[in-house]
C-alpha positions in Angstrom: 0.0 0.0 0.0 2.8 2.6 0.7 4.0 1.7 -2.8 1.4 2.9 -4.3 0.5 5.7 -2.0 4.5 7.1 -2.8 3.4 6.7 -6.9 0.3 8.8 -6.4 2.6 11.2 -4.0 5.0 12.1 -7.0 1.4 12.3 -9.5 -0.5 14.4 -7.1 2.4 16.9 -6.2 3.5 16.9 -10.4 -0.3 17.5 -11.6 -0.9 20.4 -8.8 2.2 21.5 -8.9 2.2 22.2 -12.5 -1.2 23.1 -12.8 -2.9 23.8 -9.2 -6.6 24.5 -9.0 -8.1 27.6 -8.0 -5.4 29.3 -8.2 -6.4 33.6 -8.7 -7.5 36.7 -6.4 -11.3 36.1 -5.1 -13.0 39.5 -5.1 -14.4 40.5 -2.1 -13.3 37.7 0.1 -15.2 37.2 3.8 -11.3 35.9 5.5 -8.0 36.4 3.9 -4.7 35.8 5.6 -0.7 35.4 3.8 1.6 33.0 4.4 5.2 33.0 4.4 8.1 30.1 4.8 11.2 31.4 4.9 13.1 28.0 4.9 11.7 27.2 1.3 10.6 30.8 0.2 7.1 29.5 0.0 4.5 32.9 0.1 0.7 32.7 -0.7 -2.5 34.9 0.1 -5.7 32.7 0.9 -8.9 34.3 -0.3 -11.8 32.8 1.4 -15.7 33.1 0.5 -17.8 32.2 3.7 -21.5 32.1 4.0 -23.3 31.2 7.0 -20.5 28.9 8.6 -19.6 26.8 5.3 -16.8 27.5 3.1 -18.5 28.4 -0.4 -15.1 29.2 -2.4 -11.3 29.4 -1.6 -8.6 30.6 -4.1 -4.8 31.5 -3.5 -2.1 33.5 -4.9 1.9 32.9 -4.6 4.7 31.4 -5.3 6.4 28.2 -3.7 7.9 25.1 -4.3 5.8 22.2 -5.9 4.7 20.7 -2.5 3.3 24.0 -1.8 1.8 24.7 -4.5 0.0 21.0 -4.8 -1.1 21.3 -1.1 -2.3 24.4 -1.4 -4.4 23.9 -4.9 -5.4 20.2 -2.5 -6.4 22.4 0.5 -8.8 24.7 -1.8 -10.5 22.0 -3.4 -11.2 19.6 -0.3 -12.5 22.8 1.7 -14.8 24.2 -0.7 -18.7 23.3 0.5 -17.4 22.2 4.1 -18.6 23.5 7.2 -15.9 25.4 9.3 -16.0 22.9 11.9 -15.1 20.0 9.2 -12.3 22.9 7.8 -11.1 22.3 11.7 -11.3 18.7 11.5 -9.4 18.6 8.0 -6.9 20.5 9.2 -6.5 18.3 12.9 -6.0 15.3 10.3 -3.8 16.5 7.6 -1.7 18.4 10.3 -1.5 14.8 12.2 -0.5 12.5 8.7 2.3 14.6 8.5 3.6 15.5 12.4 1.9 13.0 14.5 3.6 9.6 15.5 5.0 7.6 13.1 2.9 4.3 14.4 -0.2 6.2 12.0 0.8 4.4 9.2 -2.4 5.1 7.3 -3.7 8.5 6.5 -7.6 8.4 7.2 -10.1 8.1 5.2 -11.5 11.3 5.3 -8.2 12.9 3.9 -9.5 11.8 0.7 -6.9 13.1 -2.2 -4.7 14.9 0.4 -4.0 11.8 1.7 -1.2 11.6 -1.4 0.7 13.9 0.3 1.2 11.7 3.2 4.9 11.2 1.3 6.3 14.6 2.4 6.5 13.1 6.3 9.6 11.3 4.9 11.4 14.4 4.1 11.0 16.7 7.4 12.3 20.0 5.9 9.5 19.7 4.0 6.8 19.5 6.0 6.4 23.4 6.3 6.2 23.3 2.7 3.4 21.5 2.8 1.2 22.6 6.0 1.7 26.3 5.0 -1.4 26.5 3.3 -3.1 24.7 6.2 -1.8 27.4 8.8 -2.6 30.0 6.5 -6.3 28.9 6.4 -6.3 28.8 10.1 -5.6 32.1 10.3 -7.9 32.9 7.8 -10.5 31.8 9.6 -9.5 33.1 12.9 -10.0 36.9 11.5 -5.8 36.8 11.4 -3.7 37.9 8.4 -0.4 36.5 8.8 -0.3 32.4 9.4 2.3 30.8 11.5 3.5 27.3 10.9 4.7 27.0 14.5 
């Protein structure tokens, strides 16, 4: 199984890298917030479109490494039509495949495609890459502009 999750690793981080989804300014955005890694150079802005308490649209501009830039075009499409408190959960999850302990083999379920970039726990300097989208989201949501990976 980790065979083929590693394969669909280098597919998902090539095809999102190269061509991420939702990428573009939203207009008149209810949460935005930047992100910034300085280790890789990875910045974004997360635009988010929020009515009632679900997550209607989310788009992103930047620059960043390919494991950025696939997480982050990832992140906009699984959160799109969730409920803030399942953006929460989402984030708990993806957060925990990458940093939690090594004995969670298998990335749940509920990860759905995100769960391809379960690969970037073997290469720890790049896990910043990779959740900085995720932090920046949180921060988004939490009325804050700049996102902290820490």
């Amino acid at each position: 199984m980790m065979g083929e999750l590693d394969e669909l690793y280098q597919e998902m981080v090539l095809d999102h890298g190269k061509r991420p989804r939702n990428r573009g300014r939203l207009e008149e955005p209810s949460a935005r917030a930047e992100g910034y890694n300085p280790l890789c150079g990875d910045r974004l802005t997360l635009y988010l479109k929020i009515e009632g308490d679900v997550v209607t649209d989310a788009r992103f501009e930047g620059s960043g490494c390919a494991i950025s830039t696939a997480s982050t075009s990832l992140m906009t499409e699984a959160v799109k039509g969730k409920p803030v408190s399942e953006v929460d959960r989402l984030f708990r999850l993806f957060h925990d495949m990458l940093t939690g302990p090594e004995e969670a083999a298998e990335p749940p379920e509920e990860l759905g495609k995100l769960a391809a970039l379960a690969g970037v726990r073997k290469f720890p300097i790049r896990v910043k890459c990779a959740t900085l989208p995720w932090h920046t989201l949180k921060a988004a949501l939490a009325g804050e502009r700049v996102a902290s990976t820490e």
